[in-house]
C-alpha positions as a LaTeX table, in Angstrom:
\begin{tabular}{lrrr}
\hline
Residue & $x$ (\AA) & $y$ (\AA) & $z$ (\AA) \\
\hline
Unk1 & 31.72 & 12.55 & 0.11 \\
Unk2 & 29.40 & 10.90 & $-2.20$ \\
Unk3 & 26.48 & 9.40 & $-1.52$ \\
Unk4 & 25.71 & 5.94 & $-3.46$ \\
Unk5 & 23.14 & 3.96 & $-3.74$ \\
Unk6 & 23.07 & 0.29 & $-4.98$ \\
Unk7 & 25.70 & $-1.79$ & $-6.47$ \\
Unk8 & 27.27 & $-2.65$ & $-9.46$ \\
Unk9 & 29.66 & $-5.50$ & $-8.55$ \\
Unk10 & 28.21 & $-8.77$ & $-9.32$ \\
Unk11 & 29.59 & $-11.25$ & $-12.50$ \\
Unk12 & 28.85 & $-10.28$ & $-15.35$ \\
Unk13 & 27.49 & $-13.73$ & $-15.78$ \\
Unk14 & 25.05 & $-13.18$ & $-12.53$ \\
Unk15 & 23.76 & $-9.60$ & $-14.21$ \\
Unk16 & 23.05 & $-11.53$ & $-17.45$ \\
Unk17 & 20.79 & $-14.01$ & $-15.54$ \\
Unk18 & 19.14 & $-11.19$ & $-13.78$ \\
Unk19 & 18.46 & $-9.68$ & $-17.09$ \\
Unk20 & 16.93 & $-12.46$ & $-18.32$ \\
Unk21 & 14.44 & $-13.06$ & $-15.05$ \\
Unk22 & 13.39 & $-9.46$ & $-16.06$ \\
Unk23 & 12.74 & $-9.98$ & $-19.67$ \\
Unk24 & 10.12 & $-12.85$ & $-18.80$ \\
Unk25 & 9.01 & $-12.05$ & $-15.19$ \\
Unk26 & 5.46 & $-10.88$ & $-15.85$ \\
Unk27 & 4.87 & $-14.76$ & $-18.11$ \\
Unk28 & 6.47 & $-16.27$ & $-14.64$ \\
Unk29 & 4.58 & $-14.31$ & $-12.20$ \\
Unk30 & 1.65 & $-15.27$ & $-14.02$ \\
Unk31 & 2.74 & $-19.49$ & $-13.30$ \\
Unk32 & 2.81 & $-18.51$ & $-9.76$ \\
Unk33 & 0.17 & $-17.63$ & $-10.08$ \\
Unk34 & $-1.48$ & $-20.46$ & $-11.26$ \\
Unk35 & 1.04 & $-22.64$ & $-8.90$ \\
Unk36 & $-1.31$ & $-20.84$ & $-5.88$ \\
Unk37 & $-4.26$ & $-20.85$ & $-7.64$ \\
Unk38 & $-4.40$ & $-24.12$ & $-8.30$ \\
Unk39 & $-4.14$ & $-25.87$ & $-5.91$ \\
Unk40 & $-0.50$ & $-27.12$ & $-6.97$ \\
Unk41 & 1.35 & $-25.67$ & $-3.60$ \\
Unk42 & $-1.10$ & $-26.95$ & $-1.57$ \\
Unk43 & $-0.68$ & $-30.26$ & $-2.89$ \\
Unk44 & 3.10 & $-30.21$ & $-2.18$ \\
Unk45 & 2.45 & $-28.69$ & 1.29 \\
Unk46 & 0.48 & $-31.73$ & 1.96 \\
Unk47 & 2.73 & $-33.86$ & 0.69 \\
Unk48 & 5.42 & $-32.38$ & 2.39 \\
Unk49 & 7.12 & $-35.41$ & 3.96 \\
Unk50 & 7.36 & $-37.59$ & 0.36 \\
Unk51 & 6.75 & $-34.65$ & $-2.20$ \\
Unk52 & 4.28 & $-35.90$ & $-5.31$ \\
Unk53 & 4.76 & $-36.19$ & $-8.72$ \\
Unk54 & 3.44 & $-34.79$ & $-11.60$ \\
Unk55 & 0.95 & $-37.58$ & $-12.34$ \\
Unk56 & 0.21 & $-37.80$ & $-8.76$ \\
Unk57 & $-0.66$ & $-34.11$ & $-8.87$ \\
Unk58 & $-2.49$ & $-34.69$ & $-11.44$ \\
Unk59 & $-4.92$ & $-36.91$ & $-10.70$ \\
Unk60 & $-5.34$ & $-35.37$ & $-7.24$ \\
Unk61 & $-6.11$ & $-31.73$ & $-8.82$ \\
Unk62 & $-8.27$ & $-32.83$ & $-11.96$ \\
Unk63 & $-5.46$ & $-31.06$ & $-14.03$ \\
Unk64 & $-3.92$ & $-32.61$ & $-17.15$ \\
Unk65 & $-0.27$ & $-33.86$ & $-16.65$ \\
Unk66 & 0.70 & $-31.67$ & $-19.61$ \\
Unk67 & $-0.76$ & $-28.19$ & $-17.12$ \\
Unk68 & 0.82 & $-29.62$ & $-13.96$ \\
Unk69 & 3.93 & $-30.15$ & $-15.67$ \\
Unk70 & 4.93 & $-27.42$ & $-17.41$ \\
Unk71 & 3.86 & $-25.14$ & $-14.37$ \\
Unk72 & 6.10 & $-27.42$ & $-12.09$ \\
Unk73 & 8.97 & $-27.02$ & $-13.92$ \\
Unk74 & 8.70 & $-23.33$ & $-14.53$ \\
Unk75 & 8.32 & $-23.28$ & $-10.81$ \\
Unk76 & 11.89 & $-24.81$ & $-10.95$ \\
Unk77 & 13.08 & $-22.30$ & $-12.12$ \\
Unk78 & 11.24 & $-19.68$ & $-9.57$ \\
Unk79 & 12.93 & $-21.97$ & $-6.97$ \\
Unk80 & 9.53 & $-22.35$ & $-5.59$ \\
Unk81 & 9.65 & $-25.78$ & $-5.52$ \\
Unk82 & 12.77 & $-28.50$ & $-6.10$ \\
Unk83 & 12.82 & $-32.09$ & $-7.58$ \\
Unk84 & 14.13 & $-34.94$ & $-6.16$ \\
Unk85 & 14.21 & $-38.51$ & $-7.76$ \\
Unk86 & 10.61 & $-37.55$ & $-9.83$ \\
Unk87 & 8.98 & $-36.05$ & $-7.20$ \\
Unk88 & 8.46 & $-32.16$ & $-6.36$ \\
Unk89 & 8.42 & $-30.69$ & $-2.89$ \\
Unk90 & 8.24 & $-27.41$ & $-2.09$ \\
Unk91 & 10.92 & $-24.22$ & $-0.97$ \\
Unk92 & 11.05 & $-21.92$ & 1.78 \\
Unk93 & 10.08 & $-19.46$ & $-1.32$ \\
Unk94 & 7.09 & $-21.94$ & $-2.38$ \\
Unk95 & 6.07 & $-21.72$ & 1.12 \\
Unk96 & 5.79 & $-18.31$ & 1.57 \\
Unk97 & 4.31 & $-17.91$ & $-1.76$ \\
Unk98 & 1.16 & $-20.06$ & $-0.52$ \\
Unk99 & 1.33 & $-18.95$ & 2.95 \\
Unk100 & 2.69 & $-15.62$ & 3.84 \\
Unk101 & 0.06 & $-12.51$ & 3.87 \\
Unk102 & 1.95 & $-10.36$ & 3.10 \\
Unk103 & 2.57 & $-12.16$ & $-0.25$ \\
Unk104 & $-0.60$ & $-13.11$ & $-0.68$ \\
Unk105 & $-1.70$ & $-9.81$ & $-0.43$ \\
Unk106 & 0.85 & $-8.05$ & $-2.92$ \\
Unk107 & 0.55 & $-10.76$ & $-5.62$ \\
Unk108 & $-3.34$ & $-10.24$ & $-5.28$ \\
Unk109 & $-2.90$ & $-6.51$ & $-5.89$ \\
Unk110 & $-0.48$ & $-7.07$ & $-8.41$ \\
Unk111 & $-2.98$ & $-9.10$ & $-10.37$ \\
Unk112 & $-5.83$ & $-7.90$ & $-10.15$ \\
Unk113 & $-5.78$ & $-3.76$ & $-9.52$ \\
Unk114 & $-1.91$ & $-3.47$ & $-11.50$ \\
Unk115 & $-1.29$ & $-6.40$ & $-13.79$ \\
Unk116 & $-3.73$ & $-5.38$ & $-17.29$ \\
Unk117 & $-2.56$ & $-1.74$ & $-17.00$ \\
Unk118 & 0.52 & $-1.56$ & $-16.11$ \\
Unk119 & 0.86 & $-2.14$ & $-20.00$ \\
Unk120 & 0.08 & 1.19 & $-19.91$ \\
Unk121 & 3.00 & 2.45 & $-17.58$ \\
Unk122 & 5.20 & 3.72 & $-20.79$ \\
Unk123 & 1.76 & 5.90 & $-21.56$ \\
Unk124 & 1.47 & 7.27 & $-18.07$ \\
Unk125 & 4.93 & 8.68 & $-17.96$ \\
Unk126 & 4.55 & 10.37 & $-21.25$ \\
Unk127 & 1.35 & 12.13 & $-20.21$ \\
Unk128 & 1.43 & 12.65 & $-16.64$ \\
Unk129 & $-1.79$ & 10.58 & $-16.30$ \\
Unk130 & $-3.11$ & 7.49 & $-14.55$ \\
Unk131 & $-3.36$ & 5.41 & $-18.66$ \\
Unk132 & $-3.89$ & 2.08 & $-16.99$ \\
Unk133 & $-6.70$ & 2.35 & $-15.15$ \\
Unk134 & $-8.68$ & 2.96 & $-18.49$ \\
Unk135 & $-8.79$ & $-0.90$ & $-18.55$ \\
Unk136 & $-11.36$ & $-0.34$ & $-15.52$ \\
Unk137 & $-13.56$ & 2.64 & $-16.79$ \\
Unk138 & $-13.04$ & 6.37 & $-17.36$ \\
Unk139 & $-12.20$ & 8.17 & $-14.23$ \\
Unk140 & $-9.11$ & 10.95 & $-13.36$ \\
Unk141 & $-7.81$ & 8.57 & $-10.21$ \\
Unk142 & $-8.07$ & 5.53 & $-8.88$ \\
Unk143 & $-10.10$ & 7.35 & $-5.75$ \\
Unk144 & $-13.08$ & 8.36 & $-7.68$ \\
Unk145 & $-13.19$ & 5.03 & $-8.75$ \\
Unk146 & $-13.13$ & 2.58 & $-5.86$ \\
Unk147 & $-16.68$ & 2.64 & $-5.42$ \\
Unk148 & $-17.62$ & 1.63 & $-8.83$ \\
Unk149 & $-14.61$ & $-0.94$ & $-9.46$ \\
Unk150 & $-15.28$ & $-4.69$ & $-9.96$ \\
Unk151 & $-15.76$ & $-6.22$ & $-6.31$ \\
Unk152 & $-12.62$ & $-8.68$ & $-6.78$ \\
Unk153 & $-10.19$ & $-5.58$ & $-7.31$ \\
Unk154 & $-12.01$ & $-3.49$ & $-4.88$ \\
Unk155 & $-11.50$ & $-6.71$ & $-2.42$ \\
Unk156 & $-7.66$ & $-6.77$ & $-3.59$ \\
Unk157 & $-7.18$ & $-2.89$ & $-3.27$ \\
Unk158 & $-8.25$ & $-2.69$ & 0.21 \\
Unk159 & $-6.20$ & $-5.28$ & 1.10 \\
Unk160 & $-3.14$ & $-4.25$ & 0.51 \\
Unk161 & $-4.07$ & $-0.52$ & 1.60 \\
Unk162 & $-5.45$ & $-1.72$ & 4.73 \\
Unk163 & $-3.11$ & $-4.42$ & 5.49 \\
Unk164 & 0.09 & $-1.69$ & 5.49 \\
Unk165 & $-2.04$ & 0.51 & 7.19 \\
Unk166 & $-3.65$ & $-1.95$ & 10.36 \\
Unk167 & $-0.77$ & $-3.46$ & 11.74 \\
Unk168 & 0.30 & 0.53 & 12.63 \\
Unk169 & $-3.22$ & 1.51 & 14.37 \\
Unk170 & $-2.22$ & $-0.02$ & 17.99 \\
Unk171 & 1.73 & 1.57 & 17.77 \\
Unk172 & 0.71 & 5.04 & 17.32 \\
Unk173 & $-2.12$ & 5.31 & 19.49 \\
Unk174 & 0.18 & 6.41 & 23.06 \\
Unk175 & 2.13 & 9.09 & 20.38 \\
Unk176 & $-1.52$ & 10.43 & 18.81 \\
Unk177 & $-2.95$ & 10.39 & 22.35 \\
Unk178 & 0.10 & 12.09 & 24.45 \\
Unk179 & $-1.26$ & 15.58 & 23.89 \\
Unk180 & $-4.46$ & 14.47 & 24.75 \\
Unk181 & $-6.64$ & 16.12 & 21.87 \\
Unk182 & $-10.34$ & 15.93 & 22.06 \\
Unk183 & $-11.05$ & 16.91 & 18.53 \\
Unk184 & $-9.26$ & 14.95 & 15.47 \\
Unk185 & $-9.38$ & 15.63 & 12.15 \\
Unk186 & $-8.98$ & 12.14 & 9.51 \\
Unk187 & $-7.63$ & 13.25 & 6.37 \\
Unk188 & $-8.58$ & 10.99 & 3.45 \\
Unk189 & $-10.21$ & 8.46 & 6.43 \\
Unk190 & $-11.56$ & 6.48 & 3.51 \\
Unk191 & $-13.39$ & 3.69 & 4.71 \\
Unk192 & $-13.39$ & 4.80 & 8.40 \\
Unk193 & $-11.45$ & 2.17 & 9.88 \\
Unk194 & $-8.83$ & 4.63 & 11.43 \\
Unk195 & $-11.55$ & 6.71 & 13.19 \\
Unk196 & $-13.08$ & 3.98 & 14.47 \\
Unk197 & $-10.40$ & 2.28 & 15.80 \\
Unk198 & $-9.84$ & 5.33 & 17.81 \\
Unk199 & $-12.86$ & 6.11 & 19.12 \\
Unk200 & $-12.69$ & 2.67 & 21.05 \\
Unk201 & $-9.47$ & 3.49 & 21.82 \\
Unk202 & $-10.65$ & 6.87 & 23.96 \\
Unk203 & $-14.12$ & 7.19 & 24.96 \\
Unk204 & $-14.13$ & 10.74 & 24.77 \\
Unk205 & $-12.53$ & 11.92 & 21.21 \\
Unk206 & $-14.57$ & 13.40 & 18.55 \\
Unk207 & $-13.60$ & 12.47 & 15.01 \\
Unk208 & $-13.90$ & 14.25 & 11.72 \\
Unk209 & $-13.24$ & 12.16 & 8.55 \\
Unk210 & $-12.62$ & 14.10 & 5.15 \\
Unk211 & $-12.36$ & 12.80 & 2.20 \\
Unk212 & $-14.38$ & 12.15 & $-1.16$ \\
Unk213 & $-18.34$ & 12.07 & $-1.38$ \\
Unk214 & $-18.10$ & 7.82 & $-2.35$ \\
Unk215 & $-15.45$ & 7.09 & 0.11 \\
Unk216 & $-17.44$ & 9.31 & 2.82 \\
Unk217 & $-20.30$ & 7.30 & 1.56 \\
Unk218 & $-18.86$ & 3.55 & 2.66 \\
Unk219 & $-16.96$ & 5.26 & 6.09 \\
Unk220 & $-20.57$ & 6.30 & 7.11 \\
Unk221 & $-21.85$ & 3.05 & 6.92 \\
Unk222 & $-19.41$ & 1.28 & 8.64 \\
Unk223 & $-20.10$ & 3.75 & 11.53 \\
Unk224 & $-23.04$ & 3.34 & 11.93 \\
Unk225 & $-22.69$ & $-0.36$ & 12.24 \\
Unk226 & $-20.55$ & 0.41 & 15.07 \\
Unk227 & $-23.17$ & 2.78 & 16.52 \\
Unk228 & $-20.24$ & 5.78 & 16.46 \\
Unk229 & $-22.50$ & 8.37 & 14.49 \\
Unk230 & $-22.37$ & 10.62 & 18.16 \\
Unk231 & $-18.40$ & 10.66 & 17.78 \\
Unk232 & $-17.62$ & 10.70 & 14.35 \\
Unk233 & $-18.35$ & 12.67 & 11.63 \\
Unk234 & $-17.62$ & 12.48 & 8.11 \\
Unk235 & $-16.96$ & 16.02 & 5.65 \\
Unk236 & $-17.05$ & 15.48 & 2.20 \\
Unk237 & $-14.95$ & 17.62 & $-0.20$ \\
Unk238 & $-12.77$ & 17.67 & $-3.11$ \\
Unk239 & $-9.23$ & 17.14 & $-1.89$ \\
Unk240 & $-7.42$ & 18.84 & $-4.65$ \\
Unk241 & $-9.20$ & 21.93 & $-4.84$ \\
Unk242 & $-7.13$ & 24.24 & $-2.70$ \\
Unk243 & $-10.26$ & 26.75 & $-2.63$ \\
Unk244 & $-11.83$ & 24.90 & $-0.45$ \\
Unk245 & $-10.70$ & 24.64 & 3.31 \\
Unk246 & $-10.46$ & 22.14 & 5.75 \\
Unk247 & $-12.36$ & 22.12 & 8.53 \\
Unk248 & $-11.19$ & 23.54 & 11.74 \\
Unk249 & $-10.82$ & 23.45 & 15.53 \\
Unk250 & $-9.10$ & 20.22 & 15.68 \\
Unk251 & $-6.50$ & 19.45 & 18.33 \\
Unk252 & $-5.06$ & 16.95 & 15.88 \\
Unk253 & $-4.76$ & 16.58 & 11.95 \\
Unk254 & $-3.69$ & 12.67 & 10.94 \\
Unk255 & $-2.66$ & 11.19 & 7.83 \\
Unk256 & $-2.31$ & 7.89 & 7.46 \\
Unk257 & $-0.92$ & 6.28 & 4.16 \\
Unk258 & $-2.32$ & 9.72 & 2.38 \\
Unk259 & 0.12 & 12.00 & 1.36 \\
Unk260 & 1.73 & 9.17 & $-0.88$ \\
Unk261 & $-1.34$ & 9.21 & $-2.99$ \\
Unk262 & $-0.85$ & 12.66 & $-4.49$ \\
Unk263 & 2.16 & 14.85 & $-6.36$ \\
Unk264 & 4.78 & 17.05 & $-4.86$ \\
Unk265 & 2.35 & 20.12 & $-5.82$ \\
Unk266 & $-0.27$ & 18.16 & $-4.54$ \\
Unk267 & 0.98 & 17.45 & $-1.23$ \\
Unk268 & 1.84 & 21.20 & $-0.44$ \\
Unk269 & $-1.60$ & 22.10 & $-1.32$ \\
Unk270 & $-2.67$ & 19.94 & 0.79 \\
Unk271 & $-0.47$ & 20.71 & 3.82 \\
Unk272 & $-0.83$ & 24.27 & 3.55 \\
Unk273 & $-5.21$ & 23.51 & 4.08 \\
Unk274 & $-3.85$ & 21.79 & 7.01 \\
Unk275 & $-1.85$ & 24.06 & 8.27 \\
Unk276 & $-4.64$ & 26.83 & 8.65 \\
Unk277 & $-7.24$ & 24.13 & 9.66 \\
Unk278 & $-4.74$ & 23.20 & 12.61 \\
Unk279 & $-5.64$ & 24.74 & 16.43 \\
Unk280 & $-2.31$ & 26.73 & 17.02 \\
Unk281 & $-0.95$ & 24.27 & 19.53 \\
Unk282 & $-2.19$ & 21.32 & 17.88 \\
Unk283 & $-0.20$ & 18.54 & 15.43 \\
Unk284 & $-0.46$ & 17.21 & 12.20 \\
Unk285 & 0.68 & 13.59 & 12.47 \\
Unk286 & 1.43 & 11.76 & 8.91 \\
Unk287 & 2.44 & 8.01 & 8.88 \\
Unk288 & 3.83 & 6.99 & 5.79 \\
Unk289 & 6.47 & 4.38 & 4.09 \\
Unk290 & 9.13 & 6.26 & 3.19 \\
Unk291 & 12.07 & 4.14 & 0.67 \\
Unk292 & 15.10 & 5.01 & 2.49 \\
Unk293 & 13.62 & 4.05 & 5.90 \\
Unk294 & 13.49 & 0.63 & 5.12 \\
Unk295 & 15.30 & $-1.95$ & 6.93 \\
Unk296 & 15.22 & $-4.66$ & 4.66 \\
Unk297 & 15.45 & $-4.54$ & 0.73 \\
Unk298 & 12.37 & $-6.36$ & 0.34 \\
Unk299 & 10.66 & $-3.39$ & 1.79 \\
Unk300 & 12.46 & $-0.59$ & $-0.49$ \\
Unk301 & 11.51 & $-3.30$ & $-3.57$ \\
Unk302 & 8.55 & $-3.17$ & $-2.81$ \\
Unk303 & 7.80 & 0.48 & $-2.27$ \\
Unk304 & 9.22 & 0.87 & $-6.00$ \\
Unk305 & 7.02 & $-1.33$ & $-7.24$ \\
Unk306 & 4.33 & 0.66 & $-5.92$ \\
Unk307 & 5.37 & 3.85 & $-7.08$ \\
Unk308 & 4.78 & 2.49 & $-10.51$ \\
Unk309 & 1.25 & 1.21 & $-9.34$ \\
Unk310 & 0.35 & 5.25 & $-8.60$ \\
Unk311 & 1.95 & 6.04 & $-11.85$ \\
Unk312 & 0.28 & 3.96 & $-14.23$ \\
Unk313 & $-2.77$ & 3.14 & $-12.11$ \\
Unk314 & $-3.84$ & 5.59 & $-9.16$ \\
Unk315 & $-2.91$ & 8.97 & $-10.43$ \\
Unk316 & 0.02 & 9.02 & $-13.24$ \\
Unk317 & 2.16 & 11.57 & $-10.45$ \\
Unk318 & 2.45 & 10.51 & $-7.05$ \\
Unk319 & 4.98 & 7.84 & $-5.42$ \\
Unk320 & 6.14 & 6.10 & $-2.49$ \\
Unk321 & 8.56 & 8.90 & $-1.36$ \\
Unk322 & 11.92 & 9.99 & 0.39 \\
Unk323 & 11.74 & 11.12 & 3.62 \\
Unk324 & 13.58 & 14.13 & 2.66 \\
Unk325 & 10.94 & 14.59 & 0.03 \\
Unk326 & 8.20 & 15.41 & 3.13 \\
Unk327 & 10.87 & 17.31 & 4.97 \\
Unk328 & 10.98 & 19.61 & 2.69 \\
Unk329 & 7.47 & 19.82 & 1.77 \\
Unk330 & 6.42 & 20.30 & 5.28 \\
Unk331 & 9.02 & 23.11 & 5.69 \\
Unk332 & 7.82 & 25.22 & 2.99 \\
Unk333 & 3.57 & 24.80 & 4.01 \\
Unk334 & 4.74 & 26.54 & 7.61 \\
Unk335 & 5.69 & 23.32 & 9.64 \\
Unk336 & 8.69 & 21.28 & 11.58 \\
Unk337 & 8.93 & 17.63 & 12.48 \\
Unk338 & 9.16 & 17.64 & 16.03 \\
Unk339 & 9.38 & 14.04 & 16.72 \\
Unk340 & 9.74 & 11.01 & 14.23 \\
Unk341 & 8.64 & 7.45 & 15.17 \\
Unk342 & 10.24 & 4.60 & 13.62 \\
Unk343 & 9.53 & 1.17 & 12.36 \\
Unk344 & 5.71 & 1.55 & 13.15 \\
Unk345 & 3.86 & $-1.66$ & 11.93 \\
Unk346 & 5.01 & $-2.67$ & 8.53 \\
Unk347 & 7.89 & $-0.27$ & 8.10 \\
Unk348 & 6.41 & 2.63 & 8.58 \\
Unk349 & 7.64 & 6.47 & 9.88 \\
Unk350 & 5.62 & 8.33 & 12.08 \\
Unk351 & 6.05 & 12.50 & 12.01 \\
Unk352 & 4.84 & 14.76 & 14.54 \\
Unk353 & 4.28 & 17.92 & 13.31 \\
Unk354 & 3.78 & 21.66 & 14.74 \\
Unk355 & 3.43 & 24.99 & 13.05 \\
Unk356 & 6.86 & 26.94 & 12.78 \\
Unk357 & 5.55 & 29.72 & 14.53 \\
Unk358 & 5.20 & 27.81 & 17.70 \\
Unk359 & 8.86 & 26.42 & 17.59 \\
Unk360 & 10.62 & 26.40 & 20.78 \\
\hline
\end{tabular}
């Protein structure tokens, strides 16, 4: 029996129209953008009961009547807002545009980490490199760069990563803690807001975070602000070079939002460092987004969008992947999902991992 995936069955007429919203969708992003920006949805919001016209927005915003208008009526079109008798009010899709996080933080990352480079995309796939983020500096990844990138797209990038990542920290807690592991190992713990979120969860556990020397750098800071230097440590290293090993006697590995950032190759590596870091009863716990676990197409949109992000921006070869992907990875680096956790935070899967050798 096959196995499809998307459709194929709307009029010809409809596909046409959807071509077309392609063809110019990064010159309409960029009027929502200035809709938002602006000041323009606001406007309407306020105005909510009557709407406003374009003159009337005008003068209200300090814009000229030429700007307002022709960003109004592309907004037509983006069915962010609608017109009625002269005067524009906005959509349910105007609304969330302006008010939503989780829009505001994915058109924010859009424009400001993705939007110049992504010119670049066509680059990245022919040379299996990150070509995009040359319009920031010249550094291998995106990682080695977050430290030195202008603040506004460090403030963006965080963001979004954090933002995905947050709304899971309070879910997984009773499914990290059930085993009741004193020692816990943080792979790619970045800014340290995991670690520290667990170490007021349980008074007890001890916390290693590993990662790179500049994100080490900003997660040591932020503990000691917290005053957490006595139960978490940080270990710098080199994450991709499989010479050096992670370190051990940890009850617990974790990966949160991690594996995602690196290639196939990459991933086993990685696993495999894991896998002989790991005490022999202990788990290795990855949360991640995977496409096909999505309950709503928004979600799987979305994570295809961001594949192209780690393409053309990160690291020109990683993705948002399939969970058979890590099924399969995990298999051949020595492990077994034992348990999987679903619809943690924003659409994400939780694995619990164990070594194949203590299988059951």
């Amino acid at each position: 029996m096959k196995k499809s995936i998307g459709s194929d069955k709307k009029p010809a007429l409809q596909a046409k129209f959807d071509a077309q919203k392609i063809a110019f969708a990064p010159i309409m992003f960029q009027a929502a953008m200035a809709l938002r920006d602006l000041g323009i949805l606001e406007y309407l919001m306020k105005n909510r009961r009557k709407g406003a016209t374009i003159e009337e927005t005008s003068r209200a915003l300090e814009l000229s009547v030429y700007g307002v208008k022709v960003l109004l009526e592309a907004g037509l079109s983006l069915e962010m807002v609608l017109l009625e008798d002269g005067r524009f009010s906005l959509t349910k899709t105007g609304y969330f545009i302006l008010s939503d996080e989780l829009t505001r933080v994915n058109m924010d990352f859009t424009q400001d980490v993705n939007y110049l480079g992504m010119f670049k995309l066509q680059d990245a796939i022919k040379n299996g490199k990150p070509e995009g983020l040359k319009v920031f500096g010249n550094w291998d990844t995106v990682y080695e760069a977050l430290a030195e990138l202008p603040a506004k797209v460090r403030k963006s990038w965080f963001a979004f990563d954090h933002f995905y990542s947050d709304y899971a920290f309070p879910e997984v807690m009773p499914f990290l803690f059930s085993d009741k592991p004193e020692t816990i190992l943080d792979v790619g713990g970045n800014t340290g807001k995991f670690s520290i979120f667990c170490a007021r969860h349980n008074e007890t556990v001890k916390i290693t975070i590993l990662d790179l020397p500049g994100q080490v750098k900003d997660a040591l800071k932020n503990i000691r602000e917290e005053g957490l230097e006595d139960r978490i440590s940080t270990h710098a290293l080199n994450l991709l070079d499989n010479a050096i090993p992670f370190p051990k006697s940890h009850d617990a590995i974790w990966m949160s939002q991690f594996l995602d950032c690196f290639s196939q190759d990459e991933i086993r590596g990685l696993l495999k460092r894991a896998f002989h870091a790991l005490d022999e009863k202990g788990s290795l716990f990855i949360l991640e987004t995977y496409w096909d676990k999505q309950e709503f197409e928004a979600s799987t949109y979305s994570l295809h969008a961001t594949s192209l992000y780690f393409t053309a921006i990160a690291n020109g070869n990683s993705q948002m992947y399939h969970s058979d992907d890590m099924v399969r990875l995990l298999d051949q680096s020595g492990f077994y999902v034992e348990t999987v956790y679903e619809n943690i935070g924003v659409s994400h899967t939780l694995f619990k991992c164990k070594r194949k050798n203590q299988r059951n």
